[in-house]
N, C-alpha and C positions, 0 to 999 in steps of 0.2 A: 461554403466557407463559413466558417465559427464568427459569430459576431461577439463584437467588446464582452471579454469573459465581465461581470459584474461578480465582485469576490465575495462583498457581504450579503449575497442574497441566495435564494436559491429558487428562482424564480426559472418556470418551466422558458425552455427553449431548446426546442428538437435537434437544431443544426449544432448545439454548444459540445465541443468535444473533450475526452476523460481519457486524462492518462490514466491506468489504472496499473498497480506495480508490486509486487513483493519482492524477498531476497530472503535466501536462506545462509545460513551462513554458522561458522564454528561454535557458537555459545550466545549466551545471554548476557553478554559483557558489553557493556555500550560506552565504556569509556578506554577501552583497548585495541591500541593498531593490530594485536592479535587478532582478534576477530575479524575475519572477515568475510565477505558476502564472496559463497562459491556459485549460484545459481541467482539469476534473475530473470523472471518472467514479468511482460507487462502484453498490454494492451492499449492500442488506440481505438477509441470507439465515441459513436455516439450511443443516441437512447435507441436507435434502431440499426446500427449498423456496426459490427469490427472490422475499423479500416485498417490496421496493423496488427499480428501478432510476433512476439518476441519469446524466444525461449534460452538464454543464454549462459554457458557454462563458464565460469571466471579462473584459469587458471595459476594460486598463485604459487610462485616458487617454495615456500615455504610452511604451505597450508597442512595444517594440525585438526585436525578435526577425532574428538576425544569418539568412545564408541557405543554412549549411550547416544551422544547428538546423530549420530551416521545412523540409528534406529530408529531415531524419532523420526529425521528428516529424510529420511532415504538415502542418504549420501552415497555414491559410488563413486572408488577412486578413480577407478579407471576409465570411466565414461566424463569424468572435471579431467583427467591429465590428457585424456586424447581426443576430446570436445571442446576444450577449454581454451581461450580467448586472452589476448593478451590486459592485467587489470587496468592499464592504462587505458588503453584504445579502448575499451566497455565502456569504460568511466565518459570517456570525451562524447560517444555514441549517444549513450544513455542522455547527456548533459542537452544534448541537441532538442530532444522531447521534455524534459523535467525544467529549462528556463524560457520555452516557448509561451509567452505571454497567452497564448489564443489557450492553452488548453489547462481545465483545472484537474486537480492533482486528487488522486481518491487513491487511496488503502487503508487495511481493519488494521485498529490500533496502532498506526503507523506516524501519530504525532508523540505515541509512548514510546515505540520503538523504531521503527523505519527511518525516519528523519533522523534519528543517532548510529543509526546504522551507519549510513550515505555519512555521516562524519565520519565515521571510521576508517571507510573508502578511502575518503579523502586523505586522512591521517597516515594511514599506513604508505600513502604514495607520496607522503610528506609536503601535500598541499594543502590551501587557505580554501575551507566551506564559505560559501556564503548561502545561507537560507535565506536570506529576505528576497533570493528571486522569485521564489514559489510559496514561499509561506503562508501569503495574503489568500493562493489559489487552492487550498489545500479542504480535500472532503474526507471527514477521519469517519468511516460508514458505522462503526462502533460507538461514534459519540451519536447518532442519528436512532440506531439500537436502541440504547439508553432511553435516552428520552424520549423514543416511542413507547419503551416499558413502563418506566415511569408517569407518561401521559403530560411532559414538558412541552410547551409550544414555541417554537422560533417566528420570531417577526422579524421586519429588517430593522428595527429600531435597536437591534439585541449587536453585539460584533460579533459575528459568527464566529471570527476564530477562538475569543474568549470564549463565548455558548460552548464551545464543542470541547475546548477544555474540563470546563465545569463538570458536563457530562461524562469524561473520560474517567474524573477523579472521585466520581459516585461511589461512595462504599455503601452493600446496601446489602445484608442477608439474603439470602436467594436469587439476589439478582445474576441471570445467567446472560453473559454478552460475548461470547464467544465466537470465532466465527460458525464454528463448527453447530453450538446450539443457535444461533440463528439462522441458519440454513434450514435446521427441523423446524425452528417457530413460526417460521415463514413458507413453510413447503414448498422449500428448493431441495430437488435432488442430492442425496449425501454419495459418497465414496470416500469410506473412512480408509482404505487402503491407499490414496491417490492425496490425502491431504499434507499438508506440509510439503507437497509437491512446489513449487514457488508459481509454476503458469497455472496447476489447479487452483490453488488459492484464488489468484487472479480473477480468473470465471466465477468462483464461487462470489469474491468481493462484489464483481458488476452483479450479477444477480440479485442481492441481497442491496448493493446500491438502488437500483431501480426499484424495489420492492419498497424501499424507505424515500425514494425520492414523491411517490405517489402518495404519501402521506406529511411529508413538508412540503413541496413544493409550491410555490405561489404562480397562480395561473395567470 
């Protein structure tokens, strides 16, 4: 059992368990009920163990997906129309693990985009977000990137959720934070054919979490 998640710290604790989550979805529009997430992969896990995996196809009625996004992201119609899950009943599923107080919340650049995503969700099914259930719990492994590049230090004196912002909003010539380039920086296995996949992402996230958690983390 996960003991009291501590949200501003990042303080080692083996049993503490990680949602870990992407979404793929029509476009880069984050203030449109158009958009919406057709694929969601996550993971429960700790630092040693996957206790869950999820691989889930979202089918919506009306889903537009233009045809340079179906190449970047792999999209197939036919595998969302006859895989594909009602977005309602996703939504409620999903909601079970993303406001469970025990677990904190990790994906790459996913306070720039993710968290507006999951608004979208919400919007197009014509319901009220509320992020302050998970906000507090939230690990952006891109803002940890950052400021390992940089050579930034987190203490708990810092609020991590600011710190990870700061880091997010880094403009910096060369700086490469990608997920993709830090999978190389870190020498984690790459499969550039399998990326933008939403459950490959996922494994690549916890790996490159773990790799950056061994460099913040307070013992």
């Amino acid at each position: 059992m996960a003991a009291e998640v501590i949200t501003n710290s990042l303080k080692y604790n083996k049993n503490q368990t990680y949602l870990i989550f992407d979404g793929e979805s029509c476009n880069l529009n984050l203030v449109s009920t158009v958009n919406k997430i057709w694929q969601l992969g996550f993971l429960l896990s700790t630092r040693d163990e996957i206790i869950e995996e999820r691989n889930i196809y979202i089918n919506w009625p009306d889903l537009k997906v233009s045809n340079d996004a179906a190449r970047i992201t792999g999209f197939n119609e036919y595998k969302v129309k006859s895989e594909g899950k009602d977005p309602l009943k996703v939504l409620q599923f999903f909601e079970q693990y993303l406001y469970d107080p025990k677990h904190r919340i990790v994906f790459f650049n996913g306070l720039n985009f993710d968290v507006y995503l999951i608004n979208c969700w919400y919007r197009a099914l014509g319901l009220q977000f509320d992020y302050t259930k998970f906000i507090d719990r939230c690990i952006d492994v891109r803002s940890l990137v950052v400021a390992d590049k940089l050579g930034v230090k987190f203490n708990n004196e810092d609020n991590f959720l600011f710190w990870q912002y700061q880091m997010l909003n880094v403009i910096k010539r060369g700086l490469k934070s990608s997920l993709a380039s830090s999978c190389k920086d870190y020498g984690i296995k790459l499969d550039k054919e399998n990326f933008h996949d939403a459950l490959f992402d996922v494994y690549q996230t916890r790996a490159v979490l773990f790799e950056m958690l061994k460099k913040f983390e307070i013992k």
